[in-house]
C-alpha positions in Angstrom: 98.3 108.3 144.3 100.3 111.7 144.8 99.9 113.0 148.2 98.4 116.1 147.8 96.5 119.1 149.8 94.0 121.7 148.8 95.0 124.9 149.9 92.6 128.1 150.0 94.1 130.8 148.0 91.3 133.0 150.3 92.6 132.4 154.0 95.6 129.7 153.0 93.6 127.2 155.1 94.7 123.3 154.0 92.7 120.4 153.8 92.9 116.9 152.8 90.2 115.3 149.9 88.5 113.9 152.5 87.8 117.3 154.1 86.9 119.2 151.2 85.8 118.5 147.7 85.2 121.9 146.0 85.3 125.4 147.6 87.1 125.9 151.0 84.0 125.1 153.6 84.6 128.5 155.8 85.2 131.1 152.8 82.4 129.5 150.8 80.2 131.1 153.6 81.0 134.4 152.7 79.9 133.7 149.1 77.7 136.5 147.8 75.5 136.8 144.2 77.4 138.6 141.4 80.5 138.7 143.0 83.4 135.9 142.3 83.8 133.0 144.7 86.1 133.2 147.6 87.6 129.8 149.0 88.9 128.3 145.6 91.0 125.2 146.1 94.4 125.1 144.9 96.0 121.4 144.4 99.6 121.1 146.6 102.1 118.6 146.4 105.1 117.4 148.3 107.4 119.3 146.2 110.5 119.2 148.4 110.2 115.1 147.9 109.8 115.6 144.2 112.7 117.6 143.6 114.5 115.3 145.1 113.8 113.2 142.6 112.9 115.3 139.1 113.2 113.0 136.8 110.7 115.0 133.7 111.6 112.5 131.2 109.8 109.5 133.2 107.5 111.8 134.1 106.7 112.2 130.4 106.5 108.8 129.8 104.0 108.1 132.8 101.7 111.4 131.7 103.0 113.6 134.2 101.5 111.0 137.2 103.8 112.1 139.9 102.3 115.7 139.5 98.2 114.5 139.2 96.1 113.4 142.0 95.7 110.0 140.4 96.5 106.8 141.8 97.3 105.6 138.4 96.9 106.4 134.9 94.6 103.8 134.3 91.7 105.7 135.5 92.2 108.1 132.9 89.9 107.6 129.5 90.9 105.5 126.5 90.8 108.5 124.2 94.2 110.6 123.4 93.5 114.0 125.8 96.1 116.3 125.7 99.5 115.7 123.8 98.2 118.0 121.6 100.9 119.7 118.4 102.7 122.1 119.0 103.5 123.9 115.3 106.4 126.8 114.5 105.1 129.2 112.5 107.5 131.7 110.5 105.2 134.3 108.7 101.4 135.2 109.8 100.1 136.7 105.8 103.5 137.9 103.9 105.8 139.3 106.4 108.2 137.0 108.1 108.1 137.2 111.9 110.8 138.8 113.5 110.3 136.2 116.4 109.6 132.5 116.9 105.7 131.8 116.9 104.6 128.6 118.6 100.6 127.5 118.1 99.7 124.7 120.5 96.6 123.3 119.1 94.5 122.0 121.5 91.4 121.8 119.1 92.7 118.4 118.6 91.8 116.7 121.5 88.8 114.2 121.2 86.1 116.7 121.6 87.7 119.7 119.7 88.6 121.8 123.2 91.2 122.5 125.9 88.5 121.6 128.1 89.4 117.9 127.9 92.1 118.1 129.5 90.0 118.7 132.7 87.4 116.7 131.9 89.7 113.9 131.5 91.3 114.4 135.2 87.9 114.9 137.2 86.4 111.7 135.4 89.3 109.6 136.3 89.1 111.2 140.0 85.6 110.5 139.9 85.8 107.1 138.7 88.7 106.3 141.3 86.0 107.5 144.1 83.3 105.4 142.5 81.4 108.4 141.4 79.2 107.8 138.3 77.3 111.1 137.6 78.8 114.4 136.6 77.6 117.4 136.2 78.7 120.8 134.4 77.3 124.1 133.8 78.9 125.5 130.1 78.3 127.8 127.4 79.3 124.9 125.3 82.5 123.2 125.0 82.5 122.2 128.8 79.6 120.4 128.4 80.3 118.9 125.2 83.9 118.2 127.0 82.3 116.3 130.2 79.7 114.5 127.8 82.0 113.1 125.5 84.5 112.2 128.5 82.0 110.7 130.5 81.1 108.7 127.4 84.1 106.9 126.8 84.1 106.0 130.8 81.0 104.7 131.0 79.9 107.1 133.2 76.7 109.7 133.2 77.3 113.0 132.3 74.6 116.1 133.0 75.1 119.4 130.9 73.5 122.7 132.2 73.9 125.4 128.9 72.2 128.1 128.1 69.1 127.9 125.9 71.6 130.2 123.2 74.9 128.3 123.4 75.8 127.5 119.5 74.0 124.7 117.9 76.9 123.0 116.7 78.1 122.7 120.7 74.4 121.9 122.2 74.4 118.9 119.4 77.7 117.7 120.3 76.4 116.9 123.6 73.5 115.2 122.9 75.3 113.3 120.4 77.4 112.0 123.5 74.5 111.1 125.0 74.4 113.1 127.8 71.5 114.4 129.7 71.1 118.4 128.6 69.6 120.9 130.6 69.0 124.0 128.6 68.4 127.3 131.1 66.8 130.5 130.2 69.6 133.0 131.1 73.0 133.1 130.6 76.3 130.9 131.8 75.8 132.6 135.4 72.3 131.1 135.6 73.5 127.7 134.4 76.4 127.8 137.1 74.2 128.2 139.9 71.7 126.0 139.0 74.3 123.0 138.2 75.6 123.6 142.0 72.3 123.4 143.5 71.6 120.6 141.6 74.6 119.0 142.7 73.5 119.7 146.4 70.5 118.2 145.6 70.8 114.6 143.5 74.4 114.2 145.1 76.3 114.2 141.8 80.2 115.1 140.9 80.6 118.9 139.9 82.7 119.4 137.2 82.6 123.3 137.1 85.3 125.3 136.6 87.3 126.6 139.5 84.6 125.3 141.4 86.0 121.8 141.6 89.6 122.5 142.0 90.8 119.1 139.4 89.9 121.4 136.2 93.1 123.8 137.0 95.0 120.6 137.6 93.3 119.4 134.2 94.5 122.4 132.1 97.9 122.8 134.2 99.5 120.0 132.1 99.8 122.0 128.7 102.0 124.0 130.7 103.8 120.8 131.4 103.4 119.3 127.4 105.3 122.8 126.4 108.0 122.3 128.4 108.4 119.1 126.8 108.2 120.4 123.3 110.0 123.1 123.8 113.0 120.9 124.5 112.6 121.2 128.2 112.5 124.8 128.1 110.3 127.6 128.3 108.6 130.1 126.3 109.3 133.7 126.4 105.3 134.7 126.6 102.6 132.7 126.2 99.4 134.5 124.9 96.0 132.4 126.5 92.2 133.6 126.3 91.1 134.4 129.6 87.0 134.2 130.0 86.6 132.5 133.6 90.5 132.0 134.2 90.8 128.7 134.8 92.8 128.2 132.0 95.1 131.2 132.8 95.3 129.7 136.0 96.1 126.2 134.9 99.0 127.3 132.8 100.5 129.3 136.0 99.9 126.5 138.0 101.7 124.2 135.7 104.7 126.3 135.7 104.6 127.5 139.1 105.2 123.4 139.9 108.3 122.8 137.5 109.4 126.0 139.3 108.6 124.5 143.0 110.1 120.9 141.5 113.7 122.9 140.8 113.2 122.1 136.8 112.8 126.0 135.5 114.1 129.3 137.4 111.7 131.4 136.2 108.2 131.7 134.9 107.5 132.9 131.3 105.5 135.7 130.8 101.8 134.6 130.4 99.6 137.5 128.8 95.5 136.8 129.3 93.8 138.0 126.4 89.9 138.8 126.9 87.5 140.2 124.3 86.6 144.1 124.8 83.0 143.2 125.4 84.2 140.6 128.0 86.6 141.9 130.2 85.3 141.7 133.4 88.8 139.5 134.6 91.1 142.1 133.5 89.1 145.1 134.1 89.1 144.4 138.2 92.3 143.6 138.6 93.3 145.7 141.4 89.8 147.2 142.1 88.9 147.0 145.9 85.7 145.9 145.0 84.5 143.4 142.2 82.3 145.3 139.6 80.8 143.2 136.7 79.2 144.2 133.4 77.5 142.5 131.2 79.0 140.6 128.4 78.5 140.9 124.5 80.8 139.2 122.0 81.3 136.7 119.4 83.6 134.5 121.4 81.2 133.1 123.4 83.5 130.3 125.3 85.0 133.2 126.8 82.0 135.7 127.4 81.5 135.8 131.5 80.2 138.2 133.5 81.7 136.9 137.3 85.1 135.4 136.3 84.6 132.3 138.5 88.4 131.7 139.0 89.0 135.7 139.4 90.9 135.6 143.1 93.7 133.0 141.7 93.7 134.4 138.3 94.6 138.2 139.9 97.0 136.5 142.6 99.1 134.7 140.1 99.1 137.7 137.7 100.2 140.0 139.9 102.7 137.2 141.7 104.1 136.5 138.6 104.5 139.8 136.6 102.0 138.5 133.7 99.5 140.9 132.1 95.7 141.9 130.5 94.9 142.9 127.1 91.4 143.2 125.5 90.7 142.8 121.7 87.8 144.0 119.9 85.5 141.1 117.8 86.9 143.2 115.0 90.0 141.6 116.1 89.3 138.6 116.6 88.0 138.1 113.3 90.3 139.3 112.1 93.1 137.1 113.8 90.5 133.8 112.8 91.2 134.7 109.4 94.6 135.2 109.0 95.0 132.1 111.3 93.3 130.1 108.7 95.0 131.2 105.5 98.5 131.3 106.7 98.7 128.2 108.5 95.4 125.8 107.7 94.7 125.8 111.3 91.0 127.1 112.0 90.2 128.3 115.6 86.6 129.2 117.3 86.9 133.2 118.1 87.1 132.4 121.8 90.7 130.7 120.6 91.7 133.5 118.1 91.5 135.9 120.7 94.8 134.6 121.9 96.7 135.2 118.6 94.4 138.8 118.3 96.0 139.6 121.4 99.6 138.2 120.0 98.9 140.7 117.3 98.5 143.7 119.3 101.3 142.9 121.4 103.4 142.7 117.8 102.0 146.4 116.8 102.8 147.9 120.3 106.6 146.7 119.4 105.9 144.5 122.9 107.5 141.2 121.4 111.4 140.6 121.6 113.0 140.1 118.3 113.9 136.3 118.2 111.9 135.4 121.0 109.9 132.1 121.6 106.2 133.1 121.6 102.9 130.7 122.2 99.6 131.0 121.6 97.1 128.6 123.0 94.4 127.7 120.7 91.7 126.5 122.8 89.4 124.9 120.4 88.1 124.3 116.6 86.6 126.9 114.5 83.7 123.5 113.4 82.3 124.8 117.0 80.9 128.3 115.8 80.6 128.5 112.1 77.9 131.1 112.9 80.4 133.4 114.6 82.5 134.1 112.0 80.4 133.9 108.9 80.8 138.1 108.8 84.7 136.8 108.1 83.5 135.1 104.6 81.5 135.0 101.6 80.1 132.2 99.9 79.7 132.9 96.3 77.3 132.4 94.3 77.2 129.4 91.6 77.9 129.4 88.6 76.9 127.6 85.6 78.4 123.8 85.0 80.7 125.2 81.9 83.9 125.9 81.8 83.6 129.5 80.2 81.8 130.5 83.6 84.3 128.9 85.8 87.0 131.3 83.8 84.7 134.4 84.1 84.1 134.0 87.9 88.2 132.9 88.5 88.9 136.7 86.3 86.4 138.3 88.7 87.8 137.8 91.9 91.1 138.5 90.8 92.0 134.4 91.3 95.6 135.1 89.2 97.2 133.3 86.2 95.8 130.0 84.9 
């Protein structure tokens, strides 16, 4: 196993696994209701040994091992998580880009999210420490994440969602067979109620931020786009922010091929949140956290206490990245174009990152032959509702040939 630390990012305290599992036990005390948690872990490794010996290529081959807190990859599930395709894209509709657009499409992993990736990580950790429940609080693809996971280790998996998470997310967990716990409230209910039920029945907590292994989960797509990118790195990289884990995990990934000697600088990671969600970017710099409540269609990104705020501010402002919020208007708009340009179709919590990308384009804030990413998150199959206002399913039409030649001349199909 990699020797590794937790570190507090609240008062840099370190502690081994043995001395803490989730939140740092003296800043979890000061812990209050509606206000982010202090005492997140972050995940430290010997990097001065590991430079000594970079070697990224074997690393590659052994799935990034020496930079997990795995004893070996064994542990991990049967099921292909992560090593997801990374496509160049030269024109978004009919204009060419003036720069190089990368999608990394993470809505192919086994359950249709980047949230396998940390799923996959805590269930191997969990199954290494002979821990066979695990519980998660999740508007959705979380829970359907840790369900399917768990499924494929054999292992029990307990969802906490709210009542109104989409339909098409609730079903995939119970089609994994997991044990779901719908809550009257919102993702905030569902988070607190999973940790005192943790405390409780003595199960593995899954939760973002909370258990520190998600941000080691989502760090290696950080470390897959390095690879793909020839072992290089991007220019910018646009990600949806909602709790900032994923942020996070793609500093964090970065930040360790910086500490490791194998880049010299960090790309320029933009967190993209929807306007009625912005509750991460909107208190950056504040003295005080002040939430409101959140209303948009991108509902894997729609949180009202950013749960991973404290790292997701300290490695913005450490690193030089930036905020931008996008209207649903936006995203919508950004879902579509996604689709008919390049066949790839993205839940609005994942277009926001190319509705951000956008933006960035009109505000002239994109270098001309620049490498760009943007992370799609997960499958637009996990909201159909969301973005029906983006379509219209026409009405039939007879079974004769004459009709199909009418309705092709009324919407304007072209020639045929």
């Amino acid at each position: 196993m990699a020797e590794f630390l937790y570190q507090c990012i609240t008062c840099n305290r370190e502690y081994t696994p043995e001395q803490a599992t989730y939140l740092c036990p003296r800043c979890e005390l000061e812990n209050a209701p509606g206000q982010p948690p202090k005492g997140v872990l972050k995940t430290l490794y010997d990097y001065a040994a590991l430079a000594r010996r970079a070697d990224f290529r074997a690393w590659e081959r052994g799935r990034f091992l020496p930079l997990l807190p795995l004893a070996s990859a064994g542990s991990l599930p049967n099921l292909r998580v992560g090593g997801t395709p990374l496509y160049e894209c030269n024109r978004l509709g009919e204009d060419a880009l003036p720069f190089r657009l990368f999608l990394k499409d993470d809505s192919q992993n086994p359950t249709y999210s980047f949230k396998d990736r940390a799923s996959a990580l805590v269930s191997a950790y969990a199954r290494q420490r002979g821990w066979d429940t695990i519980v998660a609080a999740s508007t959705g693809n979380a829970g359907s994440s840790i369900a399917g996971i768990c499924a494929a280790q054999g292992q029990r998996a307990v969802v906490f969602a709210p009542a109104s998470a989409p339909i098409a997310k609730l079903t995939q967990i119970l089609m994994y067979g997991a044990c779901l716990v719908p809550v009257e409230g919102g993702y905030d209910q569902a988070f607190e109620l999973s940790i005192e039920a943790t405390k409780a029945f003595g199960w593995h907590n899954r939760n973002t931020a909370y258990n520190p292994l998600t941000i080691e989960g989502k760090k290696t797509a950080s470390l897959e786009l390095f690879s793909q990118l020839g072992h290089s790195i991007p220019g910018q990289v646009f990600v949806s922010a909602g709790d900032g884990v994923i942020l996070s995990g793609l500093y964090k990934g970065f930040e360790d091929l910086l500490k490791t000697g194998l880049i010299e600088r960090m790309p320029h990671i933009v967190g993209v949140q929807a306007a009625g969600s912005s509750n991460l970017a909107d208190n950056i710099g504040r003295e005080r956290f002040a939430s409101s409540p959140s209303h948009t269609i991108a509902d894997s990104i729609s949180v009202d206490v950013p749960r991973n705020f404290y790292m997701a501010a300290a490695f913005t402002r450490q690193y030089g990245g930036a905020f931008t919020t996008v209207s649903d208007e936006q995203i919508l708009h950004a879902s579509a174009l996604l689709s008919r340009t390049t066949g790839l179709f993205a839940e609005p919590a994942a277009a926001a990152a190319l509705a951000g990308l956008l933006q960035y384009r009109e505000m002239g804030r994109i270098k001309s032959g620049s490498r760009v990413v943007a992370l799609l998150t997960g499958s637009g199959l996990k909201d159909l509702h969301a973005v029906q206002r983006a379509v219209r399913i026409p009405a039939p039409v007879p079974p004769e040939v004459d009709a199909v030649r009418f309705y092709l001349e009324s919407i304007d199909f072209g020639h045929f």
